[in-house]
C-alpha positions in Angstrom: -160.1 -47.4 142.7 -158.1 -47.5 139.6 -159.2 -49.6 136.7 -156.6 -50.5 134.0 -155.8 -52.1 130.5 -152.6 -51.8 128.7 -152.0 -51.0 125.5 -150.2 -53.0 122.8 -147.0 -52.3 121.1 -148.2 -50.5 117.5 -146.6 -53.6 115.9 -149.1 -56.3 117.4 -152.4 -53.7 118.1 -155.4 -55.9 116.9 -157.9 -53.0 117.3 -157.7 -53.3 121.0 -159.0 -50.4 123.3 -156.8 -48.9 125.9 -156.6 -50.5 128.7 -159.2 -49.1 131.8 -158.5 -48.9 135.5 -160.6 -47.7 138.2 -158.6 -46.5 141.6 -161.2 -45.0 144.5 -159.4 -43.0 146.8 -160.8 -42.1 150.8 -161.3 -39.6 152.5 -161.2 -38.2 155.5 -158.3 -37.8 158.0 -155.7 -39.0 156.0 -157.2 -37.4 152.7 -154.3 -36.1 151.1 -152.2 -39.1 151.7 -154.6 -41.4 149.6 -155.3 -38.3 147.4 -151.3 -38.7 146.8 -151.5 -42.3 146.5 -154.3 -41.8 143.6 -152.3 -39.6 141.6 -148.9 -41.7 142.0 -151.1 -44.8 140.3 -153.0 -42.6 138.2 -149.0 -41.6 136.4 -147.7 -45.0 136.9 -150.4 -47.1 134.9 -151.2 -44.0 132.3 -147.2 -43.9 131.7 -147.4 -47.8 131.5 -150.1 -47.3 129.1 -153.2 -47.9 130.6 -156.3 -45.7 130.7 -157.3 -44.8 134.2 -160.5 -43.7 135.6 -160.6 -42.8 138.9 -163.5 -42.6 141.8 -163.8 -41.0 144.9 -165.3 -43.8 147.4 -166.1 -47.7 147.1 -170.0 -46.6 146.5 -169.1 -44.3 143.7 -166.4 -46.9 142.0 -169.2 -49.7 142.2 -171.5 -47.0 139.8 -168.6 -46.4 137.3 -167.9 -50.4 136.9 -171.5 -51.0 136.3 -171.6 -48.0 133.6 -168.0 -49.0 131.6 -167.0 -52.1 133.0 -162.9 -52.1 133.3 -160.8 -54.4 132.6 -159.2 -54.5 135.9 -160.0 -52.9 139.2 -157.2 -51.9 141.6 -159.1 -50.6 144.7 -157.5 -49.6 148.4 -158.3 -51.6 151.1 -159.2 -48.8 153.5 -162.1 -46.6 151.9 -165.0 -45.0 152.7 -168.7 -46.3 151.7 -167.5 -49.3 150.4 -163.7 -51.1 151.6 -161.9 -52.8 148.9 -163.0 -55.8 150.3 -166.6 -55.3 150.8 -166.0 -53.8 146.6 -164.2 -56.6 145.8 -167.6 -59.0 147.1 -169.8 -56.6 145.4 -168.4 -56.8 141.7 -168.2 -60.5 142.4 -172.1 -60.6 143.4 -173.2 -58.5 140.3 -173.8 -60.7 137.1 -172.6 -57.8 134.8 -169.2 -57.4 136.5 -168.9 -60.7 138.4 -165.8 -61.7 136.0 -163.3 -59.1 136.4 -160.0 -59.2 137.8 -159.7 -57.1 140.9 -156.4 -56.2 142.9 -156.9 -54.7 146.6 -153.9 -52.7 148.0 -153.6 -53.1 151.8 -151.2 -51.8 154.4 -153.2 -53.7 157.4 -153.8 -56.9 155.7 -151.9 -59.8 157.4 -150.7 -63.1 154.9 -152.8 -65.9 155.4 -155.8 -63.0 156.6 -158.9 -64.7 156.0 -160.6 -61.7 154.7 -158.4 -62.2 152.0 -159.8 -65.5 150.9 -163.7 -64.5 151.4 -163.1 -61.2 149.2 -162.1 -63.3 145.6 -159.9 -60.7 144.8 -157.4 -61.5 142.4 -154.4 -60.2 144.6 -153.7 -58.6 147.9 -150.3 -56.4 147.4 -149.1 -55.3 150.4 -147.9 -52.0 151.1 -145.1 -50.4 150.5 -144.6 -52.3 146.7 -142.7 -51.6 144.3 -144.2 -49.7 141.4 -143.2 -51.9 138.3 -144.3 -55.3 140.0 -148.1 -53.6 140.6 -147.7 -52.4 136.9 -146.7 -56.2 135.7 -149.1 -57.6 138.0 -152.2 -55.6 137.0 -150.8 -56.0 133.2 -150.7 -60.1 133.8 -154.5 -59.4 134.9 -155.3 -57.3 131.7 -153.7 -59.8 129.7 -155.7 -62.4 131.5 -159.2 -60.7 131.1 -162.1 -61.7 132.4 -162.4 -65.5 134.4 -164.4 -66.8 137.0 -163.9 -66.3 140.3 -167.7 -67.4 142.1 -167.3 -71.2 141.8 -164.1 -71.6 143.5 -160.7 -70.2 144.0 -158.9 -72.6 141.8 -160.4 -70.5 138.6 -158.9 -67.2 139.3 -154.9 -68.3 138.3 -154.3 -65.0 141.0 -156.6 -65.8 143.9 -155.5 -64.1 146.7 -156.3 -66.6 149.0 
């Protein structure tokens, strides 16, 4: 999972943090493939300006949100422990992290998938995207910051639904 912020131009900086972005990555059979993946995003958003922190399985990238909550979280759909979605539903059923934007990357995921609707992610991109609309899209999300998403779709201006 990648979480991300961006930072500001030097010009309008009003003591803003860099930008944080979780991206967990699975493993398995197809290990280095999402291992590639993972380090693609991890160059793209940290040469967009974002600060990315990175975690190894759904589990592990529930832990790190709950000990420096990021700004956005960009997860994969296919993981291990924990799937994007099944991330995705547990960030929104924790009070601490319930508010923040997440974006779920998915090769498999169909439009108009209802799993799409009962995760209250942000987005769904689909696979293969191209890299400067993921970087506006998760910037539009930074930008955004934290909203509801647990009372109904309407709130989250993304929902994926």
């Amino acid at each position: 999972m990648v979480c991300c912020r961006h930072v500001l131009p030097a010009a309008s900086r009003r003591r803003r943090r860099r930008p944080r972005c979780f991206w967990p990555r699975a493993v398995g059979h197809d290990r280095c493939a999402h291992l590639h993946i993972r380090e693609v995003l991890h160059r793209l958003f940290t040469g967009a300006g974002f600060s990315v922190q990175t975690a190894p399985d759904g589990h592990t990238a529930l832990r790190a949100a709950r000990r420096h909550p990021p700004d956005v979280v960009l997860t994969d759909l296919d993981m291990p422990g924990l799937t994007g979605l099944q991330l995705c539903q547990a960030i929104r059923a924790d009070p601490t992290l319930s508010d923040i934007p997440v974006a779920i990357l998915s090769g498999g995921l169909q439009p108009g998938d209802p799993r799409a609707a009962d995760s209250q992610a942000c987005g769904i991109w689909l696979k293969p995207f191209h890299n400067n609309d993921l970087v506006t899209a998760v910037r539009h999300l930074a930008d955004l910051g934290h909203h509801l998403h647990n009372i109904t779709p309407a709130h989250c201006p993304f929902h994926a639904g």
